[in-house]
DRENZAKOL-26670 format. One line per 5 residues: number of its first residue (from 1); their letters; for each residue x, y, z of N, C-alpha, C. Coordinates in pm, 1 decimal, always signed. Example, Ala and Ser with C-alpha at 12.3 -4.5 7.8 and 13.67 -1.06 7.14 Angstrom:
! DRENZAKOL-26670
1) AS) +1319.0,-569.0,+780.0,+1230.0,-450.0,+780.0,+1320.0,-330.0,+780.0 ~ +1285.0,-225.0,+708.0,+1367.0,-106.0,+714.0,+1290.0,+3.0,+787.0
***
This chain:
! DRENZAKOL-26670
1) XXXXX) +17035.9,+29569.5,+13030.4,+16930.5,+29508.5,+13110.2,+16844.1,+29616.4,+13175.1 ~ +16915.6,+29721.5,+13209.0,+16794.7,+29876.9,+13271.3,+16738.5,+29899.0,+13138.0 ~ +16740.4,+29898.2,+13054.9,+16671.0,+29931.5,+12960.7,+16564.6,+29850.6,+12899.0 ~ +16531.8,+29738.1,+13002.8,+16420.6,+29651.2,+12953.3,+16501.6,+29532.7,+12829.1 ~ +16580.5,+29519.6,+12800.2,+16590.4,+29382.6,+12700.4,+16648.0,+29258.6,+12817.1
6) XXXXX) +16624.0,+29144.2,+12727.1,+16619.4,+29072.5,+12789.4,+16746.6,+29031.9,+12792.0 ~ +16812.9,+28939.0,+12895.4,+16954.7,+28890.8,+12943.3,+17040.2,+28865.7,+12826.7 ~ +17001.9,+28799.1,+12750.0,+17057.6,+28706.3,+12665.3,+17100.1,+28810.7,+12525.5 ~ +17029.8,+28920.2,+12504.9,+17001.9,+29014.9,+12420.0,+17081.8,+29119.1,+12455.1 ~ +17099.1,+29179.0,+12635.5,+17201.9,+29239.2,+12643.6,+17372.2,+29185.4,+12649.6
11) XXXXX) +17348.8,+29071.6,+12670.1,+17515.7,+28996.8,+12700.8,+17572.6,+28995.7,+12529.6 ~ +17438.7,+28992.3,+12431.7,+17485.5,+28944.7,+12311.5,+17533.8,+29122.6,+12209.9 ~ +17478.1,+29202.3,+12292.8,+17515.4,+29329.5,+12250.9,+17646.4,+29356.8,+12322.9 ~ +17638.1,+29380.4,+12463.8,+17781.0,+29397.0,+12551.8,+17900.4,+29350.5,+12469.8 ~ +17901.0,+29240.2,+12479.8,+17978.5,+29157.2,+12375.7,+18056.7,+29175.1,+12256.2
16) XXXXX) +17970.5,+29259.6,+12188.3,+17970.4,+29261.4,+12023.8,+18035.5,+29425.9,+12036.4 ~ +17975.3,+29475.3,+12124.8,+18054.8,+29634.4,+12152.4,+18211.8,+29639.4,+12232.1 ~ +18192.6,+29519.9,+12241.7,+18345.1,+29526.5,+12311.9,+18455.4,+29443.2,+12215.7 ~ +18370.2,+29330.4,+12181.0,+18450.6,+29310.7,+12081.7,+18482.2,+29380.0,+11941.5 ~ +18378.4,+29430.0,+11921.9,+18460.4,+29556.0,+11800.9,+18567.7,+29667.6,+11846.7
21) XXXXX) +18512.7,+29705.2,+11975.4,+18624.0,+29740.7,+11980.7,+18753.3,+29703.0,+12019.8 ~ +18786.4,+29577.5,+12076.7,+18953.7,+29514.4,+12113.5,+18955.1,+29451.7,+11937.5 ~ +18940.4,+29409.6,+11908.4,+18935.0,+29294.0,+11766.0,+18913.4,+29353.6,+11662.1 ~ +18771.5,+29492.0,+11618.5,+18772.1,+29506.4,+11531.5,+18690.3,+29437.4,+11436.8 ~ +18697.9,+29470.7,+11285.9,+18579.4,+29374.3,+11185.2,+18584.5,+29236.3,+11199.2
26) XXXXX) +18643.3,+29172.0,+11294.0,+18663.4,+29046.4,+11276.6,+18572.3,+28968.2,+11414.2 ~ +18536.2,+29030.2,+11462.2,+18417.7,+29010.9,+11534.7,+18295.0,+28949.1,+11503.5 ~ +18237.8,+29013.6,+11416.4,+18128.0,+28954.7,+11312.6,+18162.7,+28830.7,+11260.7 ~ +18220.0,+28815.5,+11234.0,+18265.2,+28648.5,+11195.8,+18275.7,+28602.7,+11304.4 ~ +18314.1,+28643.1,+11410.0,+18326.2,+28531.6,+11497.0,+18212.4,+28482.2,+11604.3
31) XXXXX) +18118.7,+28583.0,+11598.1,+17985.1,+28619.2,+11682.5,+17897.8,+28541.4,+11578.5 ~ +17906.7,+28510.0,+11438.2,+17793.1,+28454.5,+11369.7,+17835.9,+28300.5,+11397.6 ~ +18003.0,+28297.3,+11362.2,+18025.5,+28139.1,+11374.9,+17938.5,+28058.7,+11498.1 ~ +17987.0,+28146.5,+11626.9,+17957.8,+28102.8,+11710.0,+17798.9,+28041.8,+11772.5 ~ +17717.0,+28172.0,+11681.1,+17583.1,+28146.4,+11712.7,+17533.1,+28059.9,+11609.0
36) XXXXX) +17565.6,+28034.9,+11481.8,+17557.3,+27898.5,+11393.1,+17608.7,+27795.6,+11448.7 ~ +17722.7,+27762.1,+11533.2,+17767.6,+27640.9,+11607.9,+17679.6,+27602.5,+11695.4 ~ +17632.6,+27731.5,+11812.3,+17545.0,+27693.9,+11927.5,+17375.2,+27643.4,+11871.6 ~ +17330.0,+27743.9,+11759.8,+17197.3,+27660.2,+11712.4,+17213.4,+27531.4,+11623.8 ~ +17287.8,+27480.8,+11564.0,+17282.1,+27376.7,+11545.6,+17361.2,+27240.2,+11603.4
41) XXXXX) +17346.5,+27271.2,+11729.1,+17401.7,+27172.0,+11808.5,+17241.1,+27090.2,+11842.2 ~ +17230.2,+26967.3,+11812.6,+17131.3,+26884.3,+11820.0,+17098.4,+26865.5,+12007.3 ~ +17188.7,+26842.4,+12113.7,+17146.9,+26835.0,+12240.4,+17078.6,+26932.6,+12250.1 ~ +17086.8,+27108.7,+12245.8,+17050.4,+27190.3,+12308.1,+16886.6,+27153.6,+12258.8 ~ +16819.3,+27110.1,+12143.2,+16681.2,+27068.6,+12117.6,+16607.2,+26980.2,+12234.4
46) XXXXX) +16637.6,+26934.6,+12315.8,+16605.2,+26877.5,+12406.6,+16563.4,+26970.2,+12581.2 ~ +16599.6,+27079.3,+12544.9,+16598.8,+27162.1,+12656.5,+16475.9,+27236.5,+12633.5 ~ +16396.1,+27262.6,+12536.2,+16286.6,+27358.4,+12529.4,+16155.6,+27178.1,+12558.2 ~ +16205.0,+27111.9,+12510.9,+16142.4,+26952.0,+12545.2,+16110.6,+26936.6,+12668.2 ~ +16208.5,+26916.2,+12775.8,+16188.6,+26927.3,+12906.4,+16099.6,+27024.3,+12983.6
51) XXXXX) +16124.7,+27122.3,+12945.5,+16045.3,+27244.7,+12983.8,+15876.7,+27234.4,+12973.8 ~ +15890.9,+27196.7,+12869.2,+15748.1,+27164.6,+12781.7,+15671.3,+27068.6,+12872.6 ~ +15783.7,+26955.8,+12917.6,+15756.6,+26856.9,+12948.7,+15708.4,+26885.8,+13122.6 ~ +15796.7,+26969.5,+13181.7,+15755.1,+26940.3,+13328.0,+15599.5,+27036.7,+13364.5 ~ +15589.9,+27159.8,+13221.3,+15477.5,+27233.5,+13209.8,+15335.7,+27154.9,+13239.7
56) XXXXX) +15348.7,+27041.0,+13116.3,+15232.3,+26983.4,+13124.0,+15221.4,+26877.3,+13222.8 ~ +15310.5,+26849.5,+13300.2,+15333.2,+26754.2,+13447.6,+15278.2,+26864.7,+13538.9 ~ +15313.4,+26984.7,+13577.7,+15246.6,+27067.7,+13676.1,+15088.4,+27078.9,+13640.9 ~ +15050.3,+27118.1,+13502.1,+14931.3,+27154.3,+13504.2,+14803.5,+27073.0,+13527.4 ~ +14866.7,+26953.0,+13503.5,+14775.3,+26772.9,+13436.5,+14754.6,+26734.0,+13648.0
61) XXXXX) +14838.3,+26782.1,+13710.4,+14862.1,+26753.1,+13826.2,+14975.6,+26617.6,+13894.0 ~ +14991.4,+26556.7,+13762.8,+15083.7,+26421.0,+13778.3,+15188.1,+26466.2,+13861.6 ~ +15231.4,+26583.0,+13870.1,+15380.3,+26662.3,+13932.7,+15342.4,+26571.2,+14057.8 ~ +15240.1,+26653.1,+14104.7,+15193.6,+26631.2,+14254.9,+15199.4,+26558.1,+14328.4 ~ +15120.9,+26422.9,+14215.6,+15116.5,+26297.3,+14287.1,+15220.8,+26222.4,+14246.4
66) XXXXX) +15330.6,+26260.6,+14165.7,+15476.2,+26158.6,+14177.7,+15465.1,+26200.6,+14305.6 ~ +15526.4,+26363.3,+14367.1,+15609.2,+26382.8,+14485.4,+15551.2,+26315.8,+14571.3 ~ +15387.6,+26328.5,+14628.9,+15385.8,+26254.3,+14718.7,+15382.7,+26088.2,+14737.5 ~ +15352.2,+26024.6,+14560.0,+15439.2,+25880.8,+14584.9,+15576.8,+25856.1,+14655.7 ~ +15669.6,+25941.2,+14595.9,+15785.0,+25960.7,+14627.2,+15799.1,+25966.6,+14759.5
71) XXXXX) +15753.9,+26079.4,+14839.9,+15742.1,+26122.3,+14951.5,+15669.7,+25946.2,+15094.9 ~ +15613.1,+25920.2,+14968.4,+15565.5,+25784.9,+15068.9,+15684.1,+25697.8,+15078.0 ~ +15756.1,+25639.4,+14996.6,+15795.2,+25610.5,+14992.5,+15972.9,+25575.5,+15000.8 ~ +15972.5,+25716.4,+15042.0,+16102.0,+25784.6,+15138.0,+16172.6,+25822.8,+15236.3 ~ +15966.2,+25823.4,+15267.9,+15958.7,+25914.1,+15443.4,+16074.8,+25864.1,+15534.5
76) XXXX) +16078.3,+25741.0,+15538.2,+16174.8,+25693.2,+15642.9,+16319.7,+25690.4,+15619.9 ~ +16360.4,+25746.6,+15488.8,+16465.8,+25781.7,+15488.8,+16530.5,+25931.0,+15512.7 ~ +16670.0,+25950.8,+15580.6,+16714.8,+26094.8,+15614.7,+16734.2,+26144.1,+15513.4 ~ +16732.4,+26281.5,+15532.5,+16786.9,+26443.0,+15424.9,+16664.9,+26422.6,+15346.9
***
């Protein structure tokens, strides 16, 4: 991560250097399984969706005016 890559890029190197060395060649198999299991898991497609989704809610301004519907309609309740 001091070296400028990003999180996900250093955890996936850390990883792979440590596991070669406790484990050995058998690492690689288990670092590909794993990342073929995690991309084709159909839920995680829904997470770049959302994102997408609350993007164009901030920019359109709709964000805004839910909260302060919301906000009207709350006021009188605590927390």
């Amino acid at each position: 991560m001091f070296a400028g890559v990003q999180i996900a890029f250093a955890m996936l190197l850390t990883a792979a250097i440590f596991g070669l060395i406790m484990f050995g060649d058998v690492t690689a198999y288990q670092l590909l399984t794993k990342i073929e299991e995690t991309a084709s898991n159909s839920i995680l497609a829904a997470v770049p969706l959302f994102i997408f989704m609350g993007a164009m809610l901030e920019k359109s301004g709709i964000a805004e005016r839910l909260f302060h519907a919301i906000h009207l309609w709350t006021k009188r309740l605590p927390g």
